[in-house]
MIDOSE-1310 file (N, C-alpha, C; in nm, 2 decimals, decimal comma, always signed):
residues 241
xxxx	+0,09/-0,12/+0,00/+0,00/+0,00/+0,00/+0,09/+0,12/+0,00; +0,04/+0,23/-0,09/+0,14/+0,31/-0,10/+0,10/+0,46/-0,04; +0,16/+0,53/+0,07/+0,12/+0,63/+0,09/+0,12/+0,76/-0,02; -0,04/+0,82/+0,02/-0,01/+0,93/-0,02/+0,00/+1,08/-0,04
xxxx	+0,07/+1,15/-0,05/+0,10/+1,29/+0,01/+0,02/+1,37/-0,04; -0,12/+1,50/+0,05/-0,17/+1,55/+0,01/-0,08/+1,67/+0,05; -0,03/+1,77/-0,05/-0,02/+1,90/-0,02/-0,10/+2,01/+0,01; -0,11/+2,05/+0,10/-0,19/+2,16/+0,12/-0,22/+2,29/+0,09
xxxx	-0,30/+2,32/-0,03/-0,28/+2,50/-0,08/-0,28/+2,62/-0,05; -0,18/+2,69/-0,05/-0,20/+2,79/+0,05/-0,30/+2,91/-0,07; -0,42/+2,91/+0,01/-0,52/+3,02/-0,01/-0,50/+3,18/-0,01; -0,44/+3,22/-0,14/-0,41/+3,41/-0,11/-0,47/+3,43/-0,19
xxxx	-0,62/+3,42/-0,23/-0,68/+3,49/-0,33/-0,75/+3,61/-0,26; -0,77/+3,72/-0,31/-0,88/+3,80/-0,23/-1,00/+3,74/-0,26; -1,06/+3,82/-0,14/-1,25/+3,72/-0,11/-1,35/+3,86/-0,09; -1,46/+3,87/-0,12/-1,52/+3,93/-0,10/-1,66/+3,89/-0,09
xxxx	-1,79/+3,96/-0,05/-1,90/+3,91/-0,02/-1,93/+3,81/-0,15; -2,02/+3,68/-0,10/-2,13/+3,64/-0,17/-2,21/+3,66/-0,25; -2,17/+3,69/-0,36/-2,26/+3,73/-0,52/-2,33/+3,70/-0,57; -2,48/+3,64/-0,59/-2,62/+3,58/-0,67/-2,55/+3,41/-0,60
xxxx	-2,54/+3,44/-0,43/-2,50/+3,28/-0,45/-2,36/+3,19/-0,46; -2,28/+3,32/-0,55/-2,10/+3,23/-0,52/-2,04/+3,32/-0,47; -1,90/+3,28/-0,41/-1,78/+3,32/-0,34/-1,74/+3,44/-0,45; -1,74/+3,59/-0,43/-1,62/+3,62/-0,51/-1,48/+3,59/-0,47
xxxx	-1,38/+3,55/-0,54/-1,25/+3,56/-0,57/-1,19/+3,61/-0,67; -1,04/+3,67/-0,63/-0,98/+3,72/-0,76/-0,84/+3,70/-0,69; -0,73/+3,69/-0,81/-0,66/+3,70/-0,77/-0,55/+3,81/-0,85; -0,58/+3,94/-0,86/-0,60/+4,07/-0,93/-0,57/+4,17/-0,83
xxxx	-0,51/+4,25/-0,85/-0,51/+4,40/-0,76/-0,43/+4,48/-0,80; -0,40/+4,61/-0,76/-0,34/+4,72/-0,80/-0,26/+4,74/-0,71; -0,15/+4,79/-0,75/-0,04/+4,87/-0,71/-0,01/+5,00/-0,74; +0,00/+5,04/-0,57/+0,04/+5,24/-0,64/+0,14/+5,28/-0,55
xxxx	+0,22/+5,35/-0,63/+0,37/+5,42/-0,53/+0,40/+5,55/-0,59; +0,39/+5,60/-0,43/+0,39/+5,78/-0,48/+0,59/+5,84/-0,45; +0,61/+5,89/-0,56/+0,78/+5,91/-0,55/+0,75/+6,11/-0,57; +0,84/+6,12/-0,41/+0,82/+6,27/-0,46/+0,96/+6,32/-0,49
xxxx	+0,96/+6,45/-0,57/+1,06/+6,52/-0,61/+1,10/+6,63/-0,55; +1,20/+6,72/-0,58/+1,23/+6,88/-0,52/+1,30/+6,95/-0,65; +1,29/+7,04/-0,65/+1,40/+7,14/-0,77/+1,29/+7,13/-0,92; +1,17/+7,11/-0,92/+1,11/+7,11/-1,02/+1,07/+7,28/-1,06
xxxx	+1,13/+7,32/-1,20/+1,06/+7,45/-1,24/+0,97/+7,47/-1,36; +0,98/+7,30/-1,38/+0,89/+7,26/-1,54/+0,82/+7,15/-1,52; +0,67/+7,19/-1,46/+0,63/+7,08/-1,46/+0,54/+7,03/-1,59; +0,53/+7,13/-1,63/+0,44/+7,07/-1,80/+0,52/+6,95/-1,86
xxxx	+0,66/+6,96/-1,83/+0,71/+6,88/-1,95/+0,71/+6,75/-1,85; +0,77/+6,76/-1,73/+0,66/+6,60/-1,65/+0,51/+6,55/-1,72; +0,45/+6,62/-1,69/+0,31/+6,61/-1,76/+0,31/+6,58/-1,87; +0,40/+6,62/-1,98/+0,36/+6,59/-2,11/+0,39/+6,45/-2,13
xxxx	+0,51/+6,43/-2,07/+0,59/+6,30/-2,10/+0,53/+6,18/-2,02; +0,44/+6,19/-1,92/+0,40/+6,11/-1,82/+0,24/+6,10/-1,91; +0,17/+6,18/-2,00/+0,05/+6,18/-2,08/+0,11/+6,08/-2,21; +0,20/+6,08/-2,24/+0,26/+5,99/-2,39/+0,34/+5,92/-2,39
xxxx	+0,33/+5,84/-2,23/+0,38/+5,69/-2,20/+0,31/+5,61/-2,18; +0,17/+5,63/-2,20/+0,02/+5,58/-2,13/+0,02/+5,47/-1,99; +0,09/+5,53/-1,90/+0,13/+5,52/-1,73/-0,02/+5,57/-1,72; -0,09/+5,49/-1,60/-0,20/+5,59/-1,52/-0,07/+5,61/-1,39
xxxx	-0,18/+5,73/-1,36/-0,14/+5,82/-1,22/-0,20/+5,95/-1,22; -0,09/+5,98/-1,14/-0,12/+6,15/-1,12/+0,02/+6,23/-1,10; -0,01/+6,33/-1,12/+0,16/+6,45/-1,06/+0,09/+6,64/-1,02; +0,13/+6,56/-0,87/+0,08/+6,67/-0,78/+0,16/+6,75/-0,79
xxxx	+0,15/+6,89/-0,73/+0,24/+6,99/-0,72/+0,24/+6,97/-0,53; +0,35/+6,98/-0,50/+0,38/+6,97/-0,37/+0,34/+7,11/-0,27; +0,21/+7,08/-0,21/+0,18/+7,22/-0,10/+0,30/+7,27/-0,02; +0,36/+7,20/+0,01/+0,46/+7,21/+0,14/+0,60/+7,21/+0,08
xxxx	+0,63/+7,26/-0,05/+0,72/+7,30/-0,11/+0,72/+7,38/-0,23; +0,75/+7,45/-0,27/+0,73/+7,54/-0,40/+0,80/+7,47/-0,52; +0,90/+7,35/-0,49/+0,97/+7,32/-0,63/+0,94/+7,16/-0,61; +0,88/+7,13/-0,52/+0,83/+7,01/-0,51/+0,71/+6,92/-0,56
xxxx	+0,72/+6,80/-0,65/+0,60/+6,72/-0,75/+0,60/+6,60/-0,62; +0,51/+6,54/-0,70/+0,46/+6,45/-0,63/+0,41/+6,31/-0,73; +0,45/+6,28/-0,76/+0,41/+6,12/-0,89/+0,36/+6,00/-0,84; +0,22/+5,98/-0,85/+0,16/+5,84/-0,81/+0,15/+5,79/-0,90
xxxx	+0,22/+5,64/-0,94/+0,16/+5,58/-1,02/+0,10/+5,46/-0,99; +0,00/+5,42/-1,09/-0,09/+5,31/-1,08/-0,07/+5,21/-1,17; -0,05/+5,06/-1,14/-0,03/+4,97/-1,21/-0,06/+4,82/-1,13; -0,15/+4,73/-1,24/-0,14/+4,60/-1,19/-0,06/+4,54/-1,17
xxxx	+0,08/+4,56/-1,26/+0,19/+4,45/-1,26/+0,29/+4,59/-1,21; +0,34/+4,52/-1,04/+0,43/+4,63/-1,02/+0,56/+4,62/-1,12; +0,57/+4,55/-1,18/+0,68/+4,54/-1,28/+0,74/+4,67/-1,35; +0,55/+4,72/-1,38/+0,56/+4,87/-1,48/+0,62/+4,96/-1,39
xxxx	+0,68/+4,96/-1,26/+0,71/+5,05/-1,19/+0,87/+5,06/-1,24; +0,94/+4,93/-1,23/+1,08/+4,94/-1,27/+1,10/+4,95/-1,38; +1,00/+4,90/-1,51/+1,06/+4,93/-1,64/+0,98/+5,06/-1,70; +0,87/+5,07/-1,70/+0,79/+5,15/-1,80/+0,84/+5,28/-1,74
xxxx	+0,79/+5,28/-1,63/+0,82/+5,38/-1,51/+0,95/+5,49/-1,51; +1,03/+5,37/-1,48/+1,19/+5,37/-1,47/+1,22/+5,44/-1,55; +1,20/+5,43/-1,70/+1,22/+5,47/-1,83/+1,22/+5,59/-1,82; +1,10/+5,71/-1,79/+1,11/+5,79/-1,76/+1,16/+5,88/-1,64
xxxx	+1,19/+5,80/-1,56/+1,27/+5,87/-1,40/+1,39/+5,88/-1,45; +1,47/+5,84/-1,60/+1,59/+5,81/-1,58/+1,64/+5,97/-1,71; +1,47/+5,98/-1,78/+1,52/+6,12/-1,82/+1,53/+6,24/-1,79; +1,63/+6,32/-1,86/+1,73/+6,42/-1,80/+1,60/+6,54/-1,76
xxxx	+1,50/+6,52/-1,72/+1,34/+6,61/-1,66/+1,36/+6,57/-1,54; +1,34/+6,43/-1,51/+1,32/+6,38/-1,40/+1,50/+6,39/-1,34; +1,55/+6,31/-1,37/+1,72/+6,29/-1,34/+1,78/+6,43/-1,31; +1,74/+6,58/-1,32/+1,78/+6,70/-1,24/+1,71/+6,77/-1,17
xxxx	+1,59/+6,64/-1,11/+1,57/+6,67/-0,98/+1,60/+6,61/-0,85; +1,57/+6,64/-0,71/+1,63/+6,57/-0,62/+1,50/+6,48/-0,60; +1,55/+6,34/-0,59/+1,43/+6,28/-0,48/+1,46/+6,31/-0,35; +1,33/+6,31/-0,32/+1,32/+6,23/-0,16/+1,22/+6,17/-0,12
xxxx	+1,33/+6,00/-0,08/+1,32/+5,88/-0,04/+1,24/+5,88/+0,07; +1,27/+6,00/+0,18/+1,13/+5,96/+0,29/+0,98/+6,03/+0,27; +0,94/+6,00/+0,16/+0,77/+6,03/+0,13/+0,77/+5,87/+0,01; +0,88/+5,83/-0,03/+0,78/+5,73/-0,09/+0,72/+5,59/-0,03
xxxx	+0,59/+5,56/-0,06/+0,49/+5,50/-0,02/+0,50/+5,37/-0,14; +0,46/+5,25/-0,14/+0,40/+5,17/-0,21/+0,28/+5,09/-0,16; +0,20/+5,09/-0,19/+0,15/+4,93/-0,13/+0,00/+4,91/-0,24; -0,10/+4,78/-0,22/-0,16/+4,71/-0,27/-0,32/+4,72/-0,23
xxxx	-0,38/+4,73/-0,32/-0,52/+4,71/-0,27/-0,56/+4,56/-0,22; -0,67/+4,52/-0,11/-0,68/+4,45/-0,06/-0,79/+4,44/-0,03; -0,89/+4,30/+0,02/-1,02/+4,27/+0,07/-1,03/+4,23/+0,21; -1,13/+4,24/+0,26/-1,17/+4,22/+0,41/-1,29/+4,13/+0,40
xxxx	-1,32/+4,10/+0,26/-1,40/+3,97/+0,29/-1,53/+4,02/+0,29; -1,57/+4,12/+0,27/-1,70/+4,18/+0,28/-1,77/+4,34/+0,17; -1,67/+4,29/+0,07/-1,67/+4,38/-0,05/-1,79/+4,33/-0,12; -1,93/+4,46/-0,17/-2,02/+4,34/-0,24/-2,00/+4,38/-0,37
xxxx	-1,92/+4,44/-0,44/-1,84/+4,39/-0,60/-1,64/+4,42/-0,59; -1,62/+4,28/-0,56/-1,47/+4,28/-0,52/-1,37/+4,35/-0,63; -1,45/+4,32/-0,73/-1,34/+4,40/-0,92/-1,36/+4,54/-0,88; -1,47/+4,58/-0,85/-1,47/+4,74/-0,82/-1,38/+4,80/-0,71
xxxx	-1,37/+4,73/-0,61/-1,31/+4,78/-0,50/-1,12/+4,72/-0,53; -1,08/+4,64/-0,59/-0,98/+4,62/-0,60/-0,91/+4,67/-0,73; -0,95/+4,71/-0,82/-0,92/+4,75/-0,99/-0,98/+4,89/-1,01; -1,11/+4,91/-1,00/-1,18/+5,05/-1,05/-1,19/+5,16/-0,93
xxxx	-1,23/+5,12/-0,80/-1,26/+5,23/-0,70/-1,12/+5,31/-0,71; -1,01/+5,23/-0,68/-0,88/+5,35/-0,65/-0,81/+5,43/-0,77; -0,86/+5,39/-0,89/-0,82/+5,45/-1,00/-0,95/+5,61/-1,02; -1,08/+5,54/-0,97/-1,17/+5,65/-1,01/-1,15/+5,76/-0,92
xxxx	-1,14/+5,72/-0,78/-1,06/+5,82/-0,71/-0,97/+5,91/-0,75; -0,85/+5,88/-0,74/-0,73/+5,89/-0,77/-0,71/+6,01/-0,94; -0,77/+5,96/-0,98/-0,76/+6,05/-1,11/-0,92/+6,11/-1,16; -1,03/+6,14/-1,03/-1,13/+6,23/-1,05/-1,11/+6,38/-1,05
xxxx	-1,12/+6,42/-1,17/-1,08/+6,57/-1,19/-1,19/+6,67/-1,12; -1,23/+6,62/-1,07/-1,34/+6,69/-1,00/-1,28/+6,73/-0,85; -1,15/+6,61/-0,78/-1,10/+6,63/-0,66/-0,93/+6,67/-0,69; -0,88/+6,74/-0,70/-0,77/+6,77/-0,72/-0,67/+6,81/-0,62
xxxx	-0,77/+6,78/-0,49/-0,66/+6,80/-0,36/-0,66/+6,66/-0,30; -0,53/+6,64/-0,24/-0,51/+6,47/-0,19/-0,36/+6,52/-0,08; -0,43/+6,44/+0,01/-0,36/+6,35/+0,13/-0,28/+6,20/+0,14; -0,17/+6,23/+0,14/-0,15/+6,05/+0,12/-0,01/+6,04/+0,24
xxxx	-0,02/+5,95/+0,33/+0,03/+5,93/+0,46/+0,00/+5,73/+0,43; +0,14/+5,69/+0,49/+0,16/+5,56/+0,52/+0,11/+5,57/+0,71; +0,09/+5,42/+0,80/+0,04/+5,40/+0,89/+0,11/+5,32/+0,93; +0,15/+5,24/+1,09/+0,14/+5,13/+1,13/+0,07/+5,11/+1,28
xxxx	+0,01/+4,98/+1,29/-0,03/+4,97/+1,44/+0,05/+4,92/+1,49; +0,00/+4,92/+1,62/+0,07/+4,91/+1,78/+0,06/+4,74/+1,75; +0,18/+4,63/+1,78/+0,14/+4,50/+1,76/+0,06/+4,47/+1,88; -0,03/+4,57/+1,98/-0,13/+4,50/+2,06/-0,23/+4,44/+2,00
xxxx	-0,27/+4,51/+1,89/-0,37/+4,52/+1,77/-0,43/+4,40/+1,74; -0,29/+4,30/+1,72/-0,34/+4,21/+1,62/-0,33/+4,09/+1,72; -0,31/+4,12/+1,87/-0,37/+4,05/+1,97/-0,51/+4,06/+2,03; -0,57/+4,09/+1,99/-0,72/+4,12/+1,99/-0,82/+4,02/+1,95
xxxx	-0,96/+3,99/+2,01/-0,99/+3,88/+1,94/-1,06/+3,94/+1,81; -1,07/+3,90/+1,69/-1,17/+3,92/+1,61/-1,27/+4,06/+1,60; -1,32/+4,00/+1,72/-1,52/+4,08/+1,75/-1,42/+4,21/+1,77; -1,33/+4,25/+1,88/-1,25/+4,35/+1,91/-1,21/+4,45/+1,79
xxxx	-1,12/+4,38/+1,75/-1,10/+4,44/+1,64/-1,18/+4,48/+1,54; -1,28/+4,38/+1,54/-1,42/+4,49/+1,39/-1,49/+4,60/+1,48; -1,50/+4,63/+1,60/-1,56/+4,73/+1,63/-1,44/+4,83/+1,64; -1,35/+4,85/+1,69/-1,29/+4,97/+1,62/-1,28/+4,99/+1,52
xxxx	-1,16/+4,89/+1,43/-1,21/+4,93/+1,31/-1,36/+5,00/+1,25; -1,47/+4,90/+1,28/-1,60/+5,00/+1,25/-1,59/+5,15/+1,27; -1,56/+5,15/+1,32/-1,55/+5,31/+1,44/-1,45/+5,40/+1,35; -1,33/+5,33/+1,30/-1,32/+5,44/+1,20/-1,34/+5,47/+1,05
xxxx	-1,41/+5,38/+0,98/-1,50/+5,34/+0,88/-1,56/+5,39/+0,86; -1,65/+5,44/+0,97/-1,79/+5,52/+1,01/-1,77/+5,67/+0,97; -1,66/+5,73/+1,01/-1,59/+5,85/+1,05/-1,58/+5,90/+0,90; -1,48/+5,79/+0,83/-1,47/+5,82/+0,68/-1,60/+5,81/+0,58
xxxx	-1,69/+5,72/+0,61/-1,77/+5,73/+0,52/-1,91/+5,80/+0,57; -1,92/+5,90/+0,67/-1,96/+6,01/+0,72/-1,91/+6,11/+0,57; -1,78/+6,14/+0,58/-1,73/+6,25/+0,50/-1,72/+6,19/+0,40; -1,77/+6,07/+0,34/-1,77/+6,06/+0,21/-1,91/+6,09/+0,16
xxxx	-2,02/+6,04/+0,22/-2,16/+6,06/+0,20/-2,21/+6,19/+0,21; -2,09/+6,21/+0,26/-2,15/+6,41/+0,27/-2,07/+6,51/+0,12; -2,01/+6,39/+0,06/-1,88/+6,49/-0,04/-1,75/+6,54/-0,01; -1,76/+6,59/+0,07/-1,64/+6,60/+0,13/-1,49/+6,56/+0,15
xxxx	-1,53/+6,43/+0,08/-1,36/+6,35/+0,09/-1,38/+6,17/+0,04; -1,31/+6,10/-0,04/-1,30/+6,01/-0,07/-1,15/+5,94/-0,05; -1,14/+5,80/-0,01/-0,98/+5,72/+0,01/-1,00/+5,64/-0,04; -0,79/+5,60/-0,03/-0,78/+5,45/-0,10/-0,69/+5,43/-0,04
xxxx	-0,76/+5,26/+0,04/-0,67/+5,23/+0,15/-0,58/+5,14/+0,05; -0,47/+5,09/+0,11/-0,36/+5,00/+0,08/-0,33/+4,95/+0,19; -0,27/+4,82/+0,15/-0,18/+4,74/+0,22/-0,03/+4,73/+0,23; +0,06/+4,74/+0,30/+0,21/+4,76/+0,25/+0,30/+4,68/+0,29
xxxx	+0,27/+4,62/+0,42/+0,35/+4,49/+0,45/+0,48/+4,41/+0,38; +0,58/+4,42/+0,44/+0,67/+4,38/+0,35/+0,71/+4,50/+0,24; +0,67/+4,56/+0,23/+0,69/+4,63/+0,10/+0,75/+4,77/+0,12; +0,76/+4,81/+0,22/+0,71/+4,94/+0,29/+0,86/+4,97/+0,35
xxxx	+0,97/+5,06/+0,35/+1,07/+5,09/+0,32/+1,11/+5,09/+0,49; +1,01/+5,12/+0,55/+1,00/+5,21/+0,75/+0,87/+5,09/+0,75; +0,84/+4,96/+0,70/+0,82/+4,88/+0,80/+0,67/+4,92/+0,82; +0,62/+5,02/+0,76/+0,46/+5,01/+0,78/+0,38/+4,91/+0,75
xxxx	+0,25/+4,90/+0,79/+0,12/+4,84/+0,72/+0,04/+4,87/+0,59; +0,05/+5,03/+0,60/-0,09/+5,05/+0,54/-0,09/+5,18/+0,46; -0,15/+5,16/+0,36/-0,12/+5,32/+0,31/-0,24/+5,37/+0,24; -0,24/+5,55/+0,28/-0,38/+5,60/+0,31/-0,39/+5,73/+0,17
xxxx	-0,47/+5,72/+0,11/-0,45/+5,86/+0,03/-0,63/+5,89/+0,07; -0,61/+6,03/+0,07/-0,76/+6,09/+0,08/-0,78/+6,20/-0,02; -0,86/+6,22/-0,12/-0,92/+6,29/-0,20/-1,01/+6,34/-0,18; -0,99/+6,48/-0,22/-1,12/+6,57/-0,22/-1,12/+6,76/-0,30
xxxx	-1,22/+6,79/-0,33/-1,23/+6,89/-0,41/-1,19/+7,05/-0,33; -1,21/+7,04/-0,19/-1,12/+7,10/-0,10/-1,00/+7,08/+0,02; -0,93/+7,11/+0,05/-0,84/+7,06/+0,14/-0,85/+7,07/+0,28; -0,99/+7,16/+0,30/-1,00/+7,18/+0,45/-1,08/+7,04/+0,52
xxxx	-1,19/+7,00/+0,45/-1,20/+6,85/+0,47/-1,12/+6,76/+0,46; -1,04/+6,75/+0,42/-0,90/+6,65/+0,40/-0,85/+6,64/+0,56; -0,79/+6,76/+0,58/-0,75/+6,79/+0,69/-0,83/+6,74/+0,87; -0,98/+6,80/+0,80/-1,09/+6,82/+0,93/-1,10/+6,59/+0,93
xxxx	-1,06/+6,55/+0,85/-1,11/+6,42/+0,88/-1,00/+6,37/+0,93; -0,87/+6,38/+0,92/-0,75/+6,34/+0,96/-0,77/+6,36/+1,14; -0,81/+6,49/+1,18/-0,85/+6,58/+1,27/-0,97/+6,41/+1,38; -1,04/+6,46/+1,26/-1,15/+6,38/+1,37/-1,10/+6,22/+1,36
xxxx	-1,04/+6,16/+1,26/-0,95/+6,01/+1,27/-0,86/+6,01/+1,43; -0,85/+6,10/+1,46/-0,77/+6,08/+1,57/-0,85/+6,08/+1,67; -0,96/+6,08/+1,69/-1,06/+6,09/+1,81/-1,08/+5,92/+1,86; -1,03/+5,85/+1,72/-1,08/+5,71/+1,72/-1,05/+5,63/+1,80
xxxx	-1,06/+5,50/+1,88/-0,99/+5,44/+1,95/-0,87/+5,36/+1,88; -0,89/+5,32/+1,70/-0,78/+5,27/+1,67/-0,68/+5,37/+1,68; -0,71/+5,51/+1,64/-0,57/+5,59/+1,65/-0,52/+5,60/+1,78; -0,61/+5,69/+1,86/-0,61/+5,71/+2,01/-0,50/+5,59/+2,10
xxxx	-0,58/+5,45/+2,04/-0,43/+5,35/+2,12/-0,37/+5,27/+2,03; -0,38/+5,25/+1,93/-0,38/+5,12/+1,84/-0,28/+5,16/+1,73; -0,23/+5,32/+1,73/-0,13/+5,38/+1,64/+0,03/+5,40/+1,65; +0,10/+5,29/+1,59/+0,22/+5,34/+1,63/+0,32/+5,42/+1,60
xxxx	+0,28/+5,48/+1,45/+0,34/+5,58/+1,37/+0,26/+5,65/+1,28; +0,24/+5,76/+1,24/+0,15/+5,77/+1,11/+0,23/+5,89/+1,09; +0,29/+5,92/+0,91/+0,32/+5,98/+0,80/+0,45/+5,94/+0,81; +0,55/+6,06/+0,76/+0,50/+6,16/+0,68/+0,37/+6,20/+0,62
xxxx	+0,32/+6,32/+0,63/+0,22/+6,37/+0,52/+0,27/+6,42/+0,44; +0,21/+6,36/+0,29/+0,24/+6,45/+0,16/+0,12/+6,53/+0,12; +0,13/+6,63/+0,10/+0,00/+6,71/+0,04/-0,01/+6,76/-0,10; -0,06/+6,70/-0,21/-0,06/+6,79/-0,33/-0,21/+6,85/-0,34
xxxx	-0,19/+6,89/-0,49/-0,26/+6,94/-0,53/-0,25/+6,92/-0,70; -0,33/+6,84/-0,79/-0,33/+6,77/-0,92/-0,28/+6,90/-1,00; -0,16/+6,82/-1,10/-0,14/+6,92/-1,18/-0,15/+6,85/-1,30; -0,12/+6,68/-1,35/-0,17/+6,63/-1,40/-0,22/+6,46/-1,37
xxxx	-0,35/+6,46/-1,44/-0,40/+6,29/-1,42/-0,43/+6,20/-1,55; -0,38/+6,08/-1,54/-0,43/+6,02/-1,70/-0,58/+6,00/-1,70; -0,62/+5,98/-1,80/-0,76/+5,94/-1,83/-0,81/+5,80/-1,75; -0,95/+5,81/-1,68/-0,97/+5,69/-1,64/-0,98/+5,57/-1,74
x	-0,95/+5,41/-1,72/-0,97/+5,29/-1,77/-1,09/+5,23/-1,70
């Protein structure tokens, strides 16, 4: 009799709610990493060159600096980051300006198992966001928690979280402000979690929710670090897909 070895599959699809009856799965998501700049006195020609490489993103102009951009880009295959990407960071527009390494962010869109269209929230929501010309002011700040956090049971942890869920989609049902969370784990330069961009058509809401985010009990105990903050303001966005 011959034994035989069942391997066991390790499960990393994203999951989301129950659809007409089946499991959504995918195993699909987006990637975005914002790389900021300093010494910029031409940003048109960023813009032009970033419009006729057909990259999605955006290129803020930096609030909190006068010669400072701001470049998010968006892509399924982080691949496009090092080659398509690359390609252009390496011309002499980009290449005579200074980076700086402590504002960039990467990370992934992700499910919680309770998404009720998982393709929308992992592919379309952070792109529609992200490049709605109707909001052209954005907040974008990396996070990590306190490792008490993730000693919590379960039930624990969904009611805070709830609690700050609530807070955001207060200010989103009112207009006021739209996000796109990420995941960064592993990925994340300073060891964060999670990464936060907030959109909106003014910046004093941007601000007033950050404000009231801190009231929360996940911030309040559950936060071990949060930003840098980068603040722009759209100077250019590709066309939505």
């Amino acid at each position: 009799m011959h034994e035989t070895t069942v391997k066991e599959v390790l499960d990393i699809l994203e999951k989301g709610a129950p659809k007409d009856g089946k499991s959504q799965l995918s195993d699909r998501r987006l990637y975005c990493q914002l790389l900021v700049f300093t010494g910029c006195r031409d940003s048109r020609t960023l813009a032009g060159q970033f419009s006729s490489s057909g990259l999605e993103g955006v290129i803020y102009a930096d609030v909190n600096d006068p010669q400072g951009v701001g470049v998010l880009l968006i892509a399924e295959n982080p691949a496009d980051f090092v080659t398509r990407a690359r390609e252009i960071f390496l011309k002499e527009s980009f290449a005579n300006l200074k980076f700086r390494p402590e504002f960039t962010l990467l990370g992934r869109t992700y499910s919680s198992g309770f998404e009720q269209d998982l393709e929308d929230w992992l592919l379309k929501r952070p792109r529609r966001y992200a490049c709605n010309p109707e909001t052209p002011w954005a907040i974008w700040y990396p996070l990590r928690r306190k490792p008490e956090f993730e000693l919590l049971s379960k039930e624990e942890q969904r009611k805070i979280l709830m609690e700050h869920s609530t807070i955001g989609r207060q200010f989103g049902e009112a207009g006021y402000a739209s996000d796109i969370r990420l995941a960064c784990h592993g990925i994340d330069q300073h060891d964060n979690e999670f990464v936060i961009g907030l959109m909106g058509k003014e910046l004093y809401p941007l601000s007033r929710l950050v404000q009231e985010m801190r009231k929360s009990q996940q911030t309040a105990k559950y936060i071990q670090s949060l930003g840098p903050f980068f603040v722009g303001h759209v100077i250019w966005q590709s066309p939505l897909r």
